[in-house]
C-alpha positions in Angstrom: -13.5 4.1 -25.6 -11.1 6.8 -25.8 -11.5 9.1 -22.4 -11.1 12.1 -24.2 -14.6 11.8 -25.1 -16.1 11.1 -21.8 -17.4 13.3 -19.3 -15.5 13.7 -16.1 -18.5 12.4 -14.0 -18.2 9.0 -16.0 -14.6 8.1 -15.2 -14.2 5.5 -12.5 -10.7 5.8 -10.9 -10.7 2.3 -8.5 -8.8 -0.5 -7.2 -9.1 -4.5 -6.6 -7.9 -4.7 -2.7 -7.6 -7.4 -0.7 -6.2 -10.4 1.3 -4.1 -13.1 -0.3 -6.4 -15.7 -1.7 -9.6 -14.0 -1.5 -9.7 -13.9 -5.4 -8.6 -10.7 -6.7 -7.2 -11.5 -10.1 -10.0 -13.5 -11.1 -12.4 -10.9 -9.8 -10.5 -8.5 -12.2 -10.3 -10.8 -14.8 -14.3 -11.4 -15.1 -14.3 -8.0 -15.1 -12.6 -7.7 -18.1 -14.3 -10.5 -20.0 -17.7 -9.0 -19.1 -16.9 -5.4 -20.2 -15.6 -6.9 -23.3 -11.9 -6.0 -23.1 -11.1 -10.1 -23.0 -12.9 -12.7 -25.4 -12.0 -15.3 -22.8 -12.0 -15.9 -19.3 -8.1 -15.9 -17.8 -7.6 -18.3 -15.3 -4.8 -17.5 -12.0 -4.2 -21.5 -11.8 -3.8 -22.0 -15.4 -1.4 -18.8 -15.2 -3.6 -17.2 -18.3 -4.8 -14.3 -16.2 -3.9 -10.5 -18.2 -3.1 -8.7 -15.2 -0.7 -11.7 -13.5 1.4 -11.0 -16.2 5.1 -11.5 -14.7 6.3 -14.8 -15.0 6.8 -15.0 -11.2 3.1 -13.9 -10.7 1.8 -17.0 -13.0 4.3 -19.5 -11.3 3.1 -19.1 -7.5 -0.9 -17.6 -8.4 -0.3 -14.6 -6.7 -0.1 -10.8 -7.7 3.2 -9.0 -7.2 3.1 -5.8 -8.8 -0.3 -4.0 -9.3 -1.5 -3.4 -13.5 -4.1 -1.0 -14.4 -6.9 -1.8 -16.8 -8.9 0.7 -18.9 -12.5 -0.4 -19.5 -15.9 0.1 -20.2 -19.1 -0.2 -18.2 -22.7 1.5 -19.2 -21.1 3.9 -20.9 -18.4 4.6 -17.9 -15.1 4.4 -18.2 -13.5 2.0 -15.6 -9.7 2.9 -15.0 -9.2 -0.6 -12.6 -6.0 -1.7 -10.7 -5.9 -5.2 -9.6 -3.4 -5.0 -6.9 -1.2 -7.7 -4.6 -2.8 -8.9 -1.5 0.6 -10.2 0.4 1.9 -8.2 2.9 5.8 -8.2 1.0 4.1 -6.0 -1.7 2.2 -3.9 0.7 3.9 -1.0 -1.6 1.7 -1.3 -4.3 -1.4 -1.3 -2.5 -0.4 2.0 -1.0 0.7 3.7 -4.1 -2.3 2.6 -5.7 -4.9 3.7 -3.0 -3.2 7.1 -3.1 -4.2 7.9 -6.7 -7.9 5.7 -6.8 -11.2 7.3 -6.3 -12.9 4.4 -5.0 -12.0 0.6 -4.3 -13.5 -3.3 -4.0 -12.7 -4.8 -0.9 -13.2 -8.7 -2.1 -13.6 -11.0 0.9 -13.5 -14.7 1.2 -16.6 -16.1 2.7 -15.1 -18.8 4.8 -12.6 -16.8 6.6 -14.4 -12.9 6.4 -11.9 -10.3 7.0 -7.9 -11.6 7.5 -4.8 -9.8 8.6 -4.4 -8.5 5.0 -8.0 -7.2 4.4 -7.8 -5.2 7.9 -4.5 -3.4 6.4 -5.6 -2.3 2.8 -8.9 -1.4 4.9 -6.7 0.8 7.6 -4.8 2.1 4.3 -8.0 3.0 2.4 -9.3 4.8 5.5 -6.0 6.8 5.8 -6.5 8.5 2.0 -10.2 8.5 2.7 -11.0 5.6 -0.4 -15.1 4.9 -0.4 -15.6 1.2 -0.8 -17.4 -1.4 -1.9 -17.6 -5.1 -0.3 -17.9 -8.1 -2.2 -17.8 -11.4 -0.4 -16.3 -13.9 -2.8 -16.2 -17.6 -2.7 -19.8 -18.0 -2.2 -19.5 -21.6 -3.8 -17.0 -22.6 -1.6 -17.1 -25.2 1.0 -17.6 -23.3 4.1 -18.9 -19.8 2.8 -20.8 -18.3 5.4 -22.2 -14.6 4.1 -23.5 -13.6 7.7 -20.3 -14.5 9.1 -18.2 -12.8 6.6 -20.7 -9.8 7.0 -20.4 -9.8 10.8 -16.5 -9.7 10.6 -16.4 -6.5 8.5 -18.8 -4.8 11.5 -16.4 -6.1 14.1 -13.2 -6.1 13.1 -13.1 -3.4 10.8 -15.4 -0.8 12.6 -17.6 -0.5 9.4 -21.3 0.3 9.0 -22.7 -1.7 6.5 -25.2 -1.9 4.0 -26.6 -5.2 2.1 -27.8 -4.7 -1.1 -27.7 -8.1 -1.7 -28.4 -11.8 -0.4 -26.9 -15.1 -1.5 -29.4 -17.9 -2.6 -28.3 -20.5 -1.7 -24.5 -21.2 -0.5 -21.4 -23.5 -1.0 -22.4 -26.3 -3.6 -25.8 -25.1 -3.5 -25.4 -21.4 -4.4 -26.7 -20.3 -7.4 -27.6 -16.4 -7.6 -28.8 -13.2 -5.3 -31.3 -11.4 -4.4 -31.2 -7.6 -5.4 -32.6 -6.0 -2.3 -33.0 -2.7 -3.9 -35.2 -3.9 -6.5 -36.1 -7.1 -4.5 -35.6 -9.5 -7.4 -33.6 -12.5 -8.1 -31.0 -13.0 -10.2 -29.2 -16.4 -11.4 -26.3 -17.1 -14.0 -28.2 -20.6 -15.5 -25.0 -20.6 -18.2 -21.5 -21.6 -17.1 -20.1 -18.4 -18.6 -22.7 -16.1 -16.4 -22.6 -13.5 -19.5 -27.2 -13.9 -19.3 -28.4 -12.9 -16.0 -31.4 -14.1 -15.6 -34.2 -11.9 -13.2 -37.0 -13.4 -11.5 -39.1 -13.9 -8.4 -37.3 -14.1 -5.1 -38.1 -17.8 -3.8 -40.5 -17.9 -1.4 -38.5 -19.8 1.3 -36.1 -16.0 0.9 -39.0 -13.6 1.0 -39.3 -12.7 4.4 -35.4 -13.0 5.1 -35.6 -10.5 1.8 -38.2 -7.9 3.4 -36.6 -7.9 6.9 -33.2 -7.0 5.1 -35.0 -4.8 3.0 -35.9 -2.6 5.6 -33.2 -2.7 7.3 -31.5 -1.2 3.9 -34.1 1.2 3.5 -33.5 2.5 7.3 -29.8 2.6 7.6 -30.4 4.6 3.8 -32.7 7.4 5.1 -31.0 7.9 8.4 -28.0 9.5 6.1 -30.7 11.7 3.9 -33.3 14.2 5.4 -35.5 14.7 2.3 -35.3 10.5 2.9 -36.6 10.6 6.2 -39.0 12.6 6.3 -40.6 10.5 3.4 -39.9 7.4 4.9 -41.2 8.6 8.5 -44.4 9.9 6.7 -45.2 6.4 5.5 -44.0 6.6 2.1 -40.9 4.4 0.5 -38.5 5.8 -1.9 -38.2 4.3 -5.2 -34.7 2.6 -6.5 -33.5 6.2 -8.2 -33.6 8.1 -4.9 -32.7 5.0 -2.9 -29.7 4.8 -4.9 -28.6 8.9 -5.1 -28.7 8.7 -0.8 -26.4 5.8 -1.0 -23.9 7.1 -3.3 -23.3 10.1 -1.7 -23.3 8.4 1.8 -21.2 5.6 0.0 -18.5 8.4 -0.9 -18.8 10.4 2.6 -17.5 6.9 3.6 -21.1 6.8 6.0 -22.2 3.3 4.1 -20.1 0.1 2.9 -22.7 -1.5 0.5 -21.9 -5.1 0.3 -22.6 -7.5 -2.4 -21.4 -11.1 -2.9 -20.7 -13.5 -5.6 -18.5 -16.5 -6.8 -16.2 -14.8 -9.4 -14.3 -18.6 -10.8 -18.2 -19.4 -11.3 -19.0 -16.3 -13.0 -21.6 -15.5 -10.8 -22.0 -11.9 -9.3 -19.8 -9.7 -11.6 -22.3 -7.8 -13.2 -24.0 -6.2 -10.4 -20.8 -5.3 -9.1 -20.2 -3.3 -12.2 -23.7 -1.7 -11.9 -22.4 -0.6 -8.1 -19.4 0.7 -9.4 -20.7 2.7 -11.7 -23.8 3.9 -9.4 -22.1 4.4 -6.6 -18.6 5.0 -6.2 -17.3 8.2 -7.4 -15.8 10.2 -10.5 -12.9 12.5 -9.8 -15.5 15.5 -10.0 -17.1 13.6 -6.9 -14.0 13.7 -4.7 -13.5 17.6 -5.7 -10.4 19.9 -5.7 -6.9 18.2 -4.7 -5.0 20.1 -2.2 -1.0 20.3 -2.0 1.2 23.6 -1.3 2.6 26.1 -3.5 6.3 25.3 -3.6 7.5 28.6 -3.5 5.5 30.4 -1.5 4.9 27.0 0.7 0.9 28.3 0.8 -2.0 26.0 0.7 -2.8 25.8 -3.0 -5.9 23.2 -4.2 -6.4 22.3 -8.2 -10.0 21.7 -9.0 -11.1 18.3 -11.0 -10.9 20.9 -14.4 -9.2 19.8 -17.9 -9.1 24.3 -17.6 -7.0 24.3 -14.5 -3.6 24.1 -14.9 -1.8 20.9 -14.3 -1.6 18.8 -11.5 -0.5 15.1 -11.6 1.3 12.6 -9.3 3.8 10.0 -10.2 2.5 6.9 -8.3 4.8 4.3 -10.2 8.0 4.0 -12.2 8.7 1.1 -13.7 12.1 -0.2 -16.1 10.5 -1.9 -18.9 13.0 -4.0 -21.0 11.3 -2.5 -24.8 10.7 1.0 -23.8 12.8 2.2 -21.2 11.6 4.2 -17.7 8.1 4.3 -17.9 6.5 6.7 -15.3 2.8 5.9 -14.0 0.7 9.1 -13.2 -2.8 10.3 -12.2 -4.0 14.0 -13.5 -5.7 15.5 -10.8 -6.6 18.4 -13.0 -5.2 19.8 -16.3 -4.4 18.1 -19.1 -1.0 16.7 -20.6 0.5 15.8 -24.0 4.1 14.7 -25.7 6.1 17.4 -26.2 4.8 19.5 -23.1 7.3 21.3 -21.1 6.4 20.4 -17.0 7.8 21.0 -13.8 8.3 18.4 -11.2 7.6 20.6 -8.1 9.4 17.3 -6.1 12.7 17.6 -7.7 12.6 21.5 -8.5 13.1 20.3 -12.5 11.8 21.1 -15.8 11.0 18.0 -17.8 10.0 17.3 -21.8 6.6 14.8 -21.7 7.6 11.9 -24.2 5.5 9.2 -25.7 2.0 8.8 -23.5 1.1 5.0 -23.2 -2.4 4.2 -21.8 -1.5 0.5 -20.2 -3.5 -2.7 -20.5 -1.6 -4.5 -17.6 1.9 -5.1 -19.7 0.1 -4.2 -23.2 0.3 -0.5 -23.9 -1.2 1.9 -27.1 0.2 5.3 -27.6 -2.5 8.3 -26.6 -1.4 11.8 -27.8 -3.2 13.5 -24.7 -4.1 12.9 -20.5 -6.7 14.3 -19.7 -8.0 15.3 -16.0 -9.2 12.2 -13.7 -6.6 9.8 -16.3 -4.1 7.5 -15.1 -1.8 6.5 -17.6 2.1 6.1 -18.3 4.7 8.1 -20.0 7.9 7.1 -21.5 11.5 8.3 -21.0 11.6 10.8 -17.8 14.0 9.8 -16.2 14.5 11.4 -13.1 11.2 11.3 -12.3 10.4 9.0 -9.5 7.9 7.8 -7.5 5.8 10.0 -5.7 6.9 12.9 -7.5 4.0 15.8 -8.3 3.9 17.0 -12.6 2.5 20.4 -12.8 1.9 23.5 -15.1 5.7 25.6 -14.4 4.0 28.7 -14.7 1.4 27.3 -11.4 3.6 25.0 -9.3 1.7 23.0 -6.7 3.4 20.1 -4.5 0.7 17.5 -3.8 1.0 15.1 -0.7 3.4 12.3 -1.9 3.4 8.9 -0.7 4.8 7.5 2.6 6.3 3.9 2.4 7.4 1.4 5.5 10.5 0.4 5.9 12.5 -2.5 5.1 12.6 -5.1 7.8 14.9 -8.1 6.3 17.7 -8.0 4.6 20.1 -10.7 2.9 23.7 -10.4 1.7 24.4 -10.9 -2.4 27.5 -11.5 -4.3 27.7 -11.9 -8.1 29.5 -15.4 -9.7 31.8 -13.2 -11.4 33.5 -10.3 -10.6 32.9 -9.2 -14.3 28.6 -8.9 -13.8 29.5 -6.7 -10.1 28.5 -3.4 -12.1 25.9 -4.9 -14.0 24.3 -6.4 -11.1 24.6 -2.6 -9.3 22.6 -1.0 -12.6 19.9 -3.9 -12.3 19.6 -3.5 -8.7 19.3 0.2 -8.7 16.7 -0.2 -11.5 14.4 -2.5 -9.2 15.1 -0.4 -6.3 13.6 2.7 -8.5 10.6 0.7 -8.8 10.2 -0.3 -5.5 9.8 2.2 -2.8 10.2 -0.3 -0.2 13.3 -2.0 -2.0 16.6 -0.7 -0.8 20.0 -1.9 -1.9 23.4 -0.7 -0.1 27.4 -1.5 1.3 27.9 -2.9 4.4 31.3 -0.7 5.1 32.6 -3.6 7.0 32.4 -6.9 4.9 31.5 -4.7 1.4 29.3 -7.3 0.7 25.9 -5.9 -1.5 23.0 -5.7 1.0 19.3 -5.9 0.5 16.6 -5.2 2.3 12.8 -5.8 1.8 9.4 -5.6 3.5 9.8 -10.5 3.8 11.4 -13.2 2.6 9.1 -13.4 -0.7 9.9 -9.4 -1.3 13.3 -10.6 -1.7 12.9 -14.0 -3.5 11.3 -12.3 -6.1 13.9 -9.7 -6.2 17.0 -12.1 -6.8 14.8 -14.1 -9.0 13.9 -10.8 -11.3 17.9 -10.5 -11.8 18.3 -13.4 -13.3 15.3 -13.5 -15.5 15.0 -10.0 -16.7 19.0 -9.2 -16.3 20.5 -13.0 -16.8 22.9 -12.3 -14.1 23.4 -15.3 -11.7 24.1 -14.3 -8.0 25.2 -16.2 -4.7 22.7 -14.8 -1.2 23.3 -15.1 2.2 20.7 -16.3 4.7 17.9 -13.6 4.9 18.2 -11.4 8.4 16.3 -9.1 10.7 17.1 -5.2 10.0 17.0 -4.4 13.5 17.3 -0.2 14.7 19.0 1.5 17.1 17.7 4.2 19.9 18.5 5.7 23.5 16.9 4.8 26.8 17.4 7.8 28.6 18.1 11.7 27.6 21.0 13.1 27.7 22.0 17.2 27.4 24.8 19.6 26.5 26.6 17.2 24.3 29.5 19.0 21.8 30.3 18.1 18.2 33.7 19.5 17.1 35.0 19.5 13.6 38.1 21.9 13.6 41.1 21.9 11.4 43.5 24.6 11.0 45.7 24.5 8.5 48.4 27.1 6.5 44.9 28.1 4.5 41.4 28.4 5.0 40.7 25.9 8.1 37.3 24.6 9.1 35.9 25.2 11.7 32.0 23.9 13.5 30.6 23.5 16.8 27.1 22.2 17.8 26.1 21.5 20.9 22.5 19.0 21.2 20.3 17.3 23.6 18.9 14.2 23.4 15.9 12.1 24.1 14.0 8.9 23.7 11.0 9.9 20.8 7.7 8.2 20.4 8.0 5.0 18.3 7.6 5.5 14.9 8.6 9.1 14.6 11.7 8.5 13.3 14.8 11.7 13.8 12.8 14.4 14.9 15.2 18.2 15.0 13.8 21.1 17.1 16.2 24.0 16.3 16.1 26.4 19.6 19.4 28.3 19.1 19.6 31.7 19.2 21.4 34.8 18.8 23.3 33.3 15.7 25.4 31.0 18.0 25.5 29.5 14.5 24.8 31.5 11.7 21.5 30.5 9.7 22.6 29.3 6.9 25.1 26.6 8.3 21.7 24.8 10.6 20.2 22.7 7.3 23.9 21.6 7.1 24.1 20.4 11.0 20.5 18.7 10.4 21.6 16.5 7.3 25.4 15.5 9.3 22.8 14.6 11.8 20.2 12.6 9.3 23.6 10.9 7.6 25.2 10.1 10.8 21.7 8.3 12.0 22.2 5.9 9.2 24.5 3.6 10.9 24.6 3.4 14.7 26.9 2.9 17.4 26.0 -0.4 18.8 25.9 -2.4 15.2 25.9 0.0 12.8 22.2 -0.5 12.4 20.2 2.7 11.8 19.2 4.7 14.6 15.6 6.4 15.3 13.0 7.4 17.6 15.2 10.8 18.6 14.1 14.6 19.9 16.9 16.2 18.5 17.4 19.6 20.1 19.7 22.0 18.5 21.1 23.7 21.7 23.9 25.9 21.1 27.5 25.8 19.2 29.8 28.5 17.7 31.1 29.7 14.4 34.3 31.3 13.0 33.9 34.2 10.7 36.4 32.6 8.6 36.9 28.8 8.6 33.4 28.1 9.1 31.4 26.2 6.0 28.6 23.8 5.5 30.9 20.7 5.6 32.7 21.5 8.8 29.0 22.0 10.4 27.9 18.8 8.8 30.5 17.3 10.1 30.0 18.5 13.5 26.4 18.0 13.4 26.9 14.4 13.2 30.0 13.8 15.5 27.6 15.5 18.3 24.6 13.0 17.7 26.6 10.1 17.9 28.8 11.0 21.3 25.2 12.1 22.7 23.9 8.3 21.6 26.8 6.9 23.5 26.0 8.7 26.3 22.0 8.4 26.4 22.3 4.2 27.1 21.4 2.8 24.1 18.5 -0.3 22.8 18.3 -2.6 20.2 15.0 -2.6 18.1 13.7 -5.8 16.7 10.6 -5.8 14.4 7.5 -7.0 16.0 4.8 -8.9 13.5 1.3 -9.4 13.6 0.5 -13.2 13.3 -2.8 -14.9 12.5 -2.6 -18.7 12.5 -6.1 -20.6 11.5 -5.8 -24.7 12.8 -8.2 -26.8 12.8 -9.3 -27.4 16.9 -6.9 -30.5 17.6 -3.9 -28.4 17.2 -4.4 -25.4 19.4 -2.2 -26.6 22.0 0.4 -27.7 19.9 0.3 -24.6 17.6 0.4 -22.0 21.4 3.4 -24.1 22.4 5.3 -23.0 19.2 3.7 -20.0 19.6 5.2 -19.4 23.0 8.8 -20.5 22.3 9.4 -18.1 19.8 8.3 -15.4 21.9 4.8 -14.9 20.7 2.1 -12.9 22.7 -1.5 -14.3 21.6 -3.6 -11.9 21.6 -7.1 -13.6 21.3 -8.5 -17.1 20.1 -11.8 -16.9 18.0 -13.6 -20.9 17.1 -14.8 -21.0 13.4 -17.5 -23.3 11.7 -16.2 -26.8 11.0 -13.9 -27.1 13.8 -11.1 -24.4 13.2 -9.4 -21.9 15.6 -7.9 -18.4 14.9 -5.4 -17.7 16.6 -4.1 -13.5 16.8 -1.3 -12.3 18.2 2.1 -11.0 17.9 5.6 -12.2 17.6 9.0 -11.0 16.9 10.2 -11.3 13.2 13.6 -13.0 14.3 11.7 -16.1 16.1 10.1 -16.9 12.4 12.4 -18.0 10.2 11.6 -21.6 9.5 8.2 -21.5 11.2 5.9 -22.4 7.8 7.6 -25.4 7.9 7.6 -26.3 11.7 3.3 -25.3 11.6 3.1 -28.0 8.4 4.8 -31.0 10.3 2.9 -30.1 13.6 -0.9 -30.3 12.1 0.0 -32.5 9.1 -0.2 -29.4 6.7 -3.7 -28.1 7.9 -2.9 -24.9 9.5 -2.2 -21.7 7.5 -0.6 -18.7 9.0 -0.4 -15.1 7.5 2.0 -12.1 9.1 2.8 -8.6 8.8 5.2 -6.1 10.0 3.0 -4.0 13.3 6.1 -1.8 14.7 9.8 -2.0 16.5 10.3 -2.7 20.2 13.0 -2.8 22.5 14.9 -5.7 22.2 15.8 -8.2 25.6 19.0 -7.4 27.0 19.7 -11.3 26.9 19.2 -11.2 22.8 21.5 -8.4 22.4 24.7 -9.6 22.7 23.8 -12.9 21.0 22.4 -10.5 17.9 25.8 -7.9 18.2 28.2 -11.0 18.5 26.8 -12.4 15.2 27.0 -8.7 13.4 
């Protein structure tokens, strides 16, 4: 279905999000088959899935970089990304949740909501993303819906809705029961393309009607015309049941939840039907705000192919046939090759090239984007991720797209000296694809250094160079990327850059204070000087000395952060003065008032979730408790298994997967994730300095 011909309000902009393992791909991949884009069911174990199309992705099962899908629903469009559920390529899930409308949140039934799901849920809340739940796995050994239910409640905060129940469970689970229409539905056939509907059983019905009216209640209490109805004694039919819950379903008031078996083909359907009912089109989320770039005004684009173009680049990828091929979603406007826009990010005119609309690494060549699209172009390249496309005669910036930082790194060197600058071009290449990639010198040892969100970030990394690029290379041991900040504030500390010479000389003076900043806040400058003790145009010159100098501490040349900067006073000469001597100065002053403000080593702090069965608790808190973990809380699962939550310091894990497998005979599984930096013991820092 080309989108050209359908309406704005049915286009569905959403995304596949999730924890590792709760069945993502082959959620998406049922999708596909049942919308008729497949004509046969991909499998992530037999490595035949569409979107899992990198050859790393169908060796270990798992997603790595997130594909969008175009399909078709009812007559809907369904624009889907299916993205990665591991905490290394937390990237794309962020890039992606920026540009959806809507999202699935799949859950496993036997373990409900894990480290992973509460993330992309925490993410989805930040850009506001309704979403629908579907607890997977219903077939498997274990699957508990109530439990899985009663998890997204606590843990997650949400208020849900069921629209559906499971009949039946694990071995024994064969359909649901549609609580808005109270019937039952089964998939007899092993393909599950013939729903059949029928009676609930009667062993359900009153488990049906109690839920029922529990829906029906949690329903009216968002609608007034609802409730007044209901409180008169009269029920709503399905229609006006189903109008209250989309809108309270996209004020983010109502999670519905729905559950399934997607490897058994069992549940897809009605998904589809929610998607499609209930999660919104772009007209639904309304106008897209950003700022004027050059009047730096609010400015807001309405959902309009007659509004002049808005569009953000979520995604750049090198592809080895075509080139730099940019991902974007048009927030209003519409685009086609041979267009002249302005990227408001990089103050830049670009020419639009060839328009691809992508079917994971498949693409067909569209001659126009329209409003609420998300599709690729081909050959800009110096747009990058994150970047906002927009009509040049109506620039608007829109909010772009804030990544974490790296927090492991490893050391590479090529075989040959001959592949060094070919290794720097296909490294600089994956690094413009990444946002949380980063590739640079160490000054010291000029060893190539690269840091990533885990160990698997950057496995997949050095593996990608010598499939996609054929260049062989040598790595160190992965290490922690530990920061640097001060302890205690400091004031009235002088930068001086001053050379005189036969000529012009140069000349600047700043003069900062210093103090500790609240985690996470990174270098923050608070310019108070005044009476032009330095002229106006020379302060965006101090700030970036003092942004460069910040990149490579005085303790071990790790990056510093967590500063109040505050621009105090300084002097200029009329003469020798110039944005380089102030730059210069700028950063001289922030790293004598470092020196002098006592300072810390940072070490990256991870959230840990380890599930054991009960006879290894002890063991698993002893390990636990020698790498420096803090548990948190211990929670008992059906069939004998513990969770164990808390935190531990990234440094203390290497080697741990394999410690937890010999300890409980490979029955425990652990999943982590970078939380935040904290100060590092004094005893640990000369260990971590000695070894550089």
């Amino acid at each position: 279905m080309d989108s050209n011909t359908v309406e704005l309000e049915r286009v569905r902009n959403i995304g596949i999000i999730a924890h590792i393992d709760a069945g993502k791909t082959t959620t998406t991949e049922r999708v596909l088959y049942y919308t008729g884009r497949t004509h046969r069911l991909g499998s992530v174990d037999d490595g035949t899935t569409v979107t899992d199309w990198m050859i790393q992705e169908r060796e270990r099962g798992i997603t790595i970089v997130s594909a969008v899908i175009t399909a078709s629903w009812r007559d809907h469009q369904i624009n889907l990304i299916d993205t990665p559920g591991h905490i290394d390529f937390t990237a794309e899930v962020q890039r992606a949740l920026r540009v959806l409308d809507g999202g699935i949140v799949v859950f496993d039934a036997v373990h409900g909501v894990e480290p992973q799901s509460e993330t992309v849920w925490r993410q989805a809340d930040r850009y506001r993303v309704p979403r629908i739940c579907f607890v997977n796995k219903m077939d498997r050994l274990g699957a508990d819906f109530d439990f899985a239910v009663e998890t997204i409640e606590q843990r997650l905060g949400a208020r849900t809705l069921l629209l559906q129940l499971p009949i039946g469970a694990e071995a024994e689970f064969e359909g649901v029961i549609d609580l808005l229409r109270m019937q039952a539905i089964r998939w007899p056939d092993e393909l599950g393309a013939s729903p059949e509907i029928g009676d609930i059983p009667p062993q359900l019905q009153a488990r049906a009607e109690q839920a029922r009216s529990q829906l029906l209640e949690r329903v009216v209490e968002t609608d007034d015309s609802l409730l007044e109805l209901y409180l008169e004694g009269e029920e709503p039919d399905a229609d006006a049941l189903i109008g209250a819950l989309r809108r309270a379903t996209i004020a983010n008031r109502l999670f519905p939840v729905l559950c399934g078996a997607s490897l058994r083909n069992k549940g897809i359907q009605p998904l589809l039907d929610a998607v499609v009912d209930l999660l919104p089109s772009p007209l639904d989320i309304g106008a897209v705000s950003g700022t004027d770039p050059r009047s730096e005004q609010p400015a807001e684009r309405p959902p309009s192919e007659d509004a002049p173009l808005a569009a953000l680049v979520f995604k750049v990828v090198s592809d080895p046939y075509v080139g730099h091929l940019a991902y974007f979603r048009v927030y209003s406007g519409r685009m086609r090759p041979g267009d002249k826009v302005y990227n408001a990010t990089r103050d830049k005119n670009e020419r639009v090239g060839r328009m691809v609309r992508m079917y994971a690494d498949h693409r067909e060549a569209i001659e126009q984007v329209s409003t609420g699209d998300i599709d690729a172009v081909l050959g800009m390249k110096s747009v990058h991720t994150g970047d906002t496309l927009c009509d040049p005669a109506h620039p608007i910036l829109l909010e772009s797209i804030q990544f974490p930082e790296p927090v492991i790194n490893i050391a590479l060197e090529p075989r040959t000296h001959e592949e060094e600058k070919q290794i720097g071009e296909a490294l600089h290449h994956l690094a413009e694809e990444d946002p949380t990639f980063k590739v640079f010198t160490d000054e010291e040892t000029g060893q190539t250094i690269l840091a990533g969100m885990g160990e698997l970030h950057l496995q997949i990394v050095v593996d990608r160079l010598e499939r996609e690029h054929q260049l062989k290379v040598k790595t160190g041991k992965p290490r922690v990327s530990y920061k640097e900040t001060v302890s205690q504030p400091v004031a009235g500390i002088e930068g001086r850059h001053v050379k005189q010479t036969g000529g012009h000389g140069q000349y600047g003076h700043v003069v900062l204070d210093l103090a500790p900043a609240a985690p996470g806040s990174g270098i923050c400058i608070d310019n108070q000087i005044s009476g032009g003790a330095i002229p106006r145009e020379f302060i965006p010159a101090v700030e970036k000395g003092i942004h460069e100098a910040a990149r490579s501490g005085v303790l071990g040349g790790y990056a510093i952060t967590d500063l109040q900067v505050t621009l105090r006073d300084g002097s200029s000469h009329e003469v020798d003065s110039s944005e380089q001597a102030f730059r210069s100065a700028g950063a001289k002053a922030l790293i004598a008032a470092v020196r002098e403000a006592e300072p810390i080593l940072l070490e990256p702090i991870c959230r840990l979730e380890v599930v054991t069965p009960e006879e290894y608790t002890g063991d698993v808190l002893g390990q636990l408790s020698a790498r420096r973990g803090e548990i948190e809380g211990m929670t008992p699962r059906a069939g004998g298994v513990e969770v164990i939550r808390g935190q531990v310091p990234l440094r203390e894990m290497f080697g741990y997967a394999t410690q937890l497998r010999s300890i409980t005979q490979g029955r425990a599984l652990f999943s982590m994730e970078f939380d935040h930096y904290a100060s590092l013991p004094p005893e640990l820092k000369q260990e971590v300095l000695a070894r550089g």
